[in-house]
N, C-alpha and C positions, 0 to 999 in steps of 0.2 A: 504494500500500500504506500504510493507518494503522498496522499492528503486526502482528507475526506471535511464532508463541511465545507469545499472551495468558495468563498466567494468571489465573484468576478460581478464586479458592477453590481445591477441590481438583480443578478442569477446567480445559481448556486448548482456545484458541480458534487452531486454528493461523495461521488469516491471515483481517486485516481488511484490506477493502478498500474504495475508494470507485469506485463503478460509476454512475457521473454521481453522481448527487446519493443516493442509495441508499448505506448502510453493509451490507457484505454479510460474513458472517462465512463462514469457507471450511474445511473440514476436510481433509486430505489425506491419500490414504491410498494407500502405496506396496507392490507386491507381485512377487516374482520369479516369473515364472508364475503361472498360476492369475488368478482375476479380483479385484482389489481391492476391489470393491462391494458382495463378499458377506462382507468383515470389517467392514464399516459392517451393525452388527447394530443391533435394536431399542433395545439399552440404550445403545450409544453414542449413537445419534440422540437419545436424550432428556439425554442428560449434554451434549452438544454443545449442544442448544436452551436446557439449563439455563443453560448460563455465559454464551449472548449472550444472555436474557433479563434477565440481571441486571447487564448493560452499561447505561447512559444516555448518551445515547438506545441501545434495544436497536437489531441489526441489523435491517435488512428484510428480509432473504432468509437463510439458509441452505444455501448449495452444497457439492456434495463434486467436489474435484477425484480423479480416477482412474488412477493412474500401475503400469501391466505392464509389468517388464522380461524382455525375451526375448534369445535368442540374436542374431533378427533386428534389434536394437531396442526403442526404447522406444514404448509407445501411451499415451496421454494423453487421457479424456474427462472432460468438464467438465459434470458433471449440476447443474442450475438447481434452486432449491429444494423439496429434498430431506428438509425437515423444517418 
């Protein structure tokens, strides 16, 4: 992990990370039921691309981790560049 908590401006980059040689900016988005990948909407995806864009060196990748808490448990998926 490089940094989590980024701020950049008035965005926020929740976790960088190094994935071999690759700077990978990561967003996470946590939800009690229901699927978390449908509040990763069009306009976060572009405010998220915005703030690692204007990183040096920007990220290579942009992923969203996906975190559903249930009664059973928690799921956890890890979608690869998402934006």
């Amino acid at each position: 992990m490089l940094a989590r908590n980024l701020r950049v401006g008035a965005d926020e980059i929740d976790l960088l990370v190094a994935w071999g040689r690759r700077r990978v900016a990561v967003e996470v988005k946590t939800l009690v039921g229901g699927d978390p990948v449908e509040e990763f909407t069009a306009a976060k995806a572009a405010r998220f691309r915005r703030a690692g864009l204007s990183l040096q060196p920007p990220p290579e990748r942009f992923d969203l981790v996906a975190v559903c808490l249930r009664r059973e448990g928690a799921g956890l998926r890890w979608l690869t560049g998402v934006c």
